[in-house]
ZALUM-285350 format. One line per 3 residues: for each residue x, y, z of C-alpha. Coordinates in steps of 0.02 Angstrom, whole numbers, plus 50000, padded with zeros to 5 digits. Each point is the difference from the previous one (the first is absolute). Layout:
X/Y/Z | ...
***
This chain:
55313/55531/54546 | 49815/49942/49963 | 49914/49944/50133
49820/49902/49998 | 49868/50033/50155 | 50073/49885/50161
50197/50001/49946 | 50124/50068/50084 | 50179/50038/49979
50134/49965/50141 | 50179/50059/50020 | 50118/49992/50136
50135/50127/50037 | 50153/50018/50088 | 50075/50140/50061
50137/49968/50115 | 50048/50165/50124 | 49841/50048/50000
49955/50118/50151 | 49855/49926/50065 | 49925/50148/50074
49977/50113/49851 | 49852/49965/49887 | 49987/49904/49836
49938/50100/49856 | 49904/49907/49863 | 49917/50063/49861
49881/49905/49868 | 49921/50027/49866 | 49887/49895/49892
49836/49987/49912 | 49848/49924/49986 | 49856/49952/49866
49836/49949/50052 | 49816/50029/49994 | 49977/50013/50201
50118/50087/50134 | 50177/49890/50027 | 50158/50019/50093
50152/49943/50060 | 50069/49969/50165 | 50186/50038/50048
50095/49910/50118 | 50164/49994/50080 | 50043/49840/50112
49843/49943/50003 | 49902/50148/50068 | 49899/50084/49887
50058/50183/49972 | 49917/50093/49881 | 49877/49987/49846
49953/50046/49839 | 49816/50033/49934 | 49959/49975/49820
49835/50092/49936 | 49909/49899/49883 | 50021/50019/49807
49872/49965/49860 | 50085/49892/49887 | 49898/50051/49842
50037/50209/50016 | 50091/50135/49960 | 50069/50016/50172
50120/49949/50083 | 50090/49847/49969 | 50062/49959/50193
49981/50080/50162 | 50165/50045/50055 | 50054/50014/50188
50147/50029/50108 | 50055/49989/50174 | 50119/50066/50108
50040/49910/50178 | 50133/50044/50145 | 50006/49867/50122
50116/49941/50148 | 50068/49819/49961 | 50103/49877/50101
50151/49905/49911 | 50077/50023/49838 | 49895/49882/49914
49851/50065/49917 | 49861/49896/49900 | 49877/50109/49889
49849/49928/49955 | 49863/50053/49859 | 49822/49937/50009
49880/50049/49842 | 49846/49976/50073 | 49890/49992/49833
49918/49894/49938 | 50069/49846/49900 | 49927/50106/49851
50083/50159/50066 | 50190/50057/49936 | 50139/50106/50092
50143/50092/49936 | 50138/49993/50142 | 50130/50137/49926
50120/50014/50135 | 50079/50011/50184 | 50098/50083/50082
50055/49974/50194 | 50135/50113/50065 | 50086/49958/50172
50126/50077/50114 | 50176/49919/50019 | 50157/50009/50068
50126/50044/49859 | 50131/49847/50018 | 50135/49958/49856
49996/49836/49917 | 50133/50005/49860 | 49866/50051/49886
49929/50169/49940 | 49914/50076/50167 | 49832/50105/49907
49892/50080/50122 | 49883/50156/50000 | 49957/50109/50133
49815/50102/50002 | 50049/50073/50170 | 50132/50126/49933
49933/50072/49846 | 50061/50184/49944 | 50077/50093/49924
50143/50051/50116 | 49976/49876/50126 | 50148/49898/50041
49982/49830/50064 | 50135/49877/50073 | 49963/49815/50037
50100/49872/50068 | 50020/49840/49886 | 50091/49828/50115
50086/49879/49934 | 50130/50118/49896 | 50190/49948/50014
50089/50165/50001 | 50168/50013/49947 | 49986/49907/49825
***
């Protein structure tokens, strides 16, 4: 998504489950074209987070088109709503490239009549063998 200097981007969330006390992991990445130093701000319900810096780019070279930039955050959040906010901070003049993100959350595992798809960084290996518990299953079927 192409962003001028002073928009933003804003998406809500929901992740219901969610165990409050384990972190949210977001990652970002994006990037920038301008003649000065730029950035842009990260933030999750309303708290600002995390940033991204953009080194300045001379538009008539053979450099580098864009400064690219990413960002990794892991913070504690209350509720299982989560708005992410975006702020380029450019100039009007000034363009972003927002590529992606990603935010990964902790949940209970609880059936809804629909595929249940979850992944589990805690338990990698090879031979490691992992059990979990998943509620909401009618047993018996």
């Amino acid at each position: 998504m192409l962003l001028n200097g002073g928009n933003q981007i804003t998406k809500d969330f929901q992740f219901p489950d969610r165990q409050e006390k384990e972190p949210v992991l977001l990652n970002v990445f994006a990037a920038g074209r301008s003649t000065s130093s730029t950035g842009m701000d990260v933030s999750m319900n309303g708290k600002v987070t995390g940033s991204l810096h953009f080194f300045p780019v001379a538009p008539a070279s053979d450099g580098d088109f864009a400064s690219p930039d990413s960002v990794r955050i892991s913070n504690i959040l209350s509720g299982e709503d989560i708005t992410l906010n975006l702020k380029f901070n450019g100039a009007s003049t000034d363009l972003c490239w927002f590529d992606y993100a990603t935010i990964q959350v902790r949940r209970a595992l609880f059936y809804r009549d629909k595929p249940l798809i979850f992944c589990d960084t805690r338990n990698p290996g090879e031979d490691n063998i992992a059990e979990y518990q998943v509620n909401g299953v009618i047993t018996g079927l």
